[in-house]
C-alpha positions as a Python dict, from the first residue, in 0.01 Angstrom:
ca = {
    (1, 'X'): (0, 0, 0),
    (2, 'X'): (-271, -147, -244),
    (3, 'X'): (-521, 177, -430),
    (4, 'X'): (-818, 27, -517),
    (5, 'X'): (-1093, 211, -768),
    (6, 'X'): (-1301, 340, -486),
    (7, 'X'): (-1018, 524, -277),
    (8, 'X'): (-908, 679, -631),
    (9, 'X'): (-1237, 789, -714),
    (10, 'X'): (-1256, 967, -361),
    (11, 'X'): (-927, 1113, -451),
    (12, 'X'): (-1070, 1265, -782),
    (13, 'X'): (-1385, 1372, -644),
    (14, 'X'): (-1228, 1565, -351),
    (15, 'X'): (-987, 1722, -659),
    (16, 'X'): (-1313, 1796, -836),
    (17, 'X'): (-1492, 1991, -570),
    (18, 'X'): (-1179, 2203, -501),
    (19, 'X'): (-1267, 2367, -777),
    (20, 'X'): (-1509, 2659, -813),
    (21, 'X'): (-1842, 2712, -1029),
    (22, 'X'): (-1882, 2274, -1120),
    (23, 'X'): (-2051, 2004, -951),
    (24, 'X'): (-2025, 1643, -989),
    (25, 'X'): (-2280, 1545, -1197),
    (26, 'X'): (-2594, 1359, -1003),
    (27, 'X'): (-2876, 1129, -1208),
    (28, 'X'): (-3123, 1076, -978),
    (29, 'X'): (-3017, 810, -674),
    (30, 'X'): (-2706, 699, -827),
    (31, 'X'): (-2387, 813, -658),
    (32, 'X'): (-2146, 1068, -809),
    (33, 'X'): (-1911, 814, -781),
    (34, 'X'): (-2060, 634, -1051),
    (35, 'X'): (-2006, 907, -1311),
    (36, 'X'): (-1603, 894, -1234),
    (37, 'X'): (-1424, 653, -1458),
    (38, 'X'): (-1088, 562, -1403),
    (39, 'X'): (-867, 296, -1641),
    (40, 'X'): (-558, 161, -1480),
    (41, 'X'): (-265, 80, -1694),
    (42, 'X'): (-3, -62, -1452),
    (43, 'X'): (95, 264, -1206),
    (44, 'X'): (-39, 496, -1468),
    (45, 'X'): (-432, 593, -1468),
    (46, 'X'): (-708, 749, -1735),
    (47, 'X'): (-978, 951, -1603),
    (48, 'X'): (-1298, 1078, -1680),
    (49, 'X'): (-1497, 1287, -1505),
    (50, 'X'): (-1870, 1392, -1566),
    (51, 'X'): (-1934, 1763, -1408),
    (52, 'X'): (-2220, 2048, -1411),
    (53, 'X'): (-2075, 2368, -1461),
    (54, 'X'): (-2235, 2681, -1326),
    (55, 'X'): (-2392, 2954, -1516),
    (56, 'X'): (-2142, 3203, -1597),
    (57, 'X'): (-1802, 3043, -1584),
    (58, 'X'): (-1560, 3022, -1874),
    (59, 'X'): (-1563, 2619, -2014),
    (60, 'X'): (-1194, 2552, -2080),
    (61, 'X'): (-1040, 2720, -1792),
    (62, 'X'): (-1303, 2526, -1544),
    (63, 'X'): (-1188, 2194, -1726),
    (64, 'X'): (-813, 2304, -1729),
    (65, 'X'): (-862, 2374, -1362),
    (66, 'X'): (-989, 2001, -1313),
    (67, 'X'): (-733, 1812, -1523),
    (68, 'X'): (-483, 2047, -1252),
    (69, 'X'): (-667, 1932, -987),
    (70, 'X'): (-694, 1586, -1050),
    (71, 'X'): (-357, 1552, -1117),
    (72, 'X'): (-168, 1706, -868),
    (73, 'X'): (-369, 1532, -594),
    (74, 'X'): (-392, 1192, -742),
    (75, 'X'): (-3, 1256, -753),
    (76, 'X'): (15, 1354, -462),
    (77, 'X'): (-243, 1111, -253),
    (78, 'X'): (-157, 772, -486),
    (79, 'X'): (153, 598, -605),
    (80, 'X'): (-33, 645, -982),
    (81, 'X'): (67, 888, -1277),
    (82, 'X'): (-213, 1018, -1397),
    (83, 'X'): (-176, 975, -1816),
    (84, 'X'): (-507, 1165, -1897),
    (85, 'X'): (-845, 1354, -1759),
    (86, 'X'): (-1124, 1347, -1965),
    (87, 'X'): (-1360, 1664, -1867),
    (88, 'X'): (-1702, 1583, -1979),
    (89, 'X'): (-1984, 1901, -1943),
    (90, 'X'): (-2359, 1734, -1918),
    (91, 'X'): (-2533, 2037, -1800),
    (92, 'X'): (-2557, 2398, -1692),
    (93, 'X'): (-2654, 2495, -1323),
    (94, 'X'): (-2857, 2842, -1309),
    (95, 'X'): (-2869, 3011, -957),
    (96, 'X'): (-3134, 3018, -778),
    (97, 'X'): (-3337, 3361, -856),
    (98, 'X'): (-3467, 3573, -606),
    (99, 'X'): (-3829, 3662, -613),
    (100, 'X'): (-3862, 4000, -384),
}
């Protein structure tokens, strides 16, 4: 069975949104795929991930929640070891307020 960088990169972003209060990040049309990095090094990867956390959550346990998440289903999903996850913050999502 041959993993190529796409089918990771699905892997990680399913890992991503399994966890609660971040988003993959979005810049205008390009996909959130393209904000997903991952560095092969025979069966053992690097990745880095670009997320928007939501108001109101605590910064390292969201990103220790990721590297988890990542890991255990890239493990899990892949033949790889995953080496490293790289958590990278770019922005705060407010919710939306309520005008009564």
């Amino acid at each position: 069975v041959t993993y190529n960088a796409s089918i990771v990169k699905g892997i990680v972003a399913l890992a991503v949104g399994d966890v609660t209060g971040v988003t993959l990040r979005k810049i205008g049309k390009r996909d959130s795929f393209d904000l997903i990095k991952i560095s092969f090094n025979g069966d053992n990867i690097d990745v880095d991930v670009s997320v928007d956390i939501e108001y109101g959550y605590n910064v390292p346990d969201v990103a220790f929640e990721i590297q988890e998440s990542v890991k255990r289903n890239v493990e899990s999903m892949s033949k790889y070891k995953v080496e490293s996850v790289d958590v990278h913050f770019e922005g705060v999502s407010f919710p939306e307020e309520i005008n009564d």
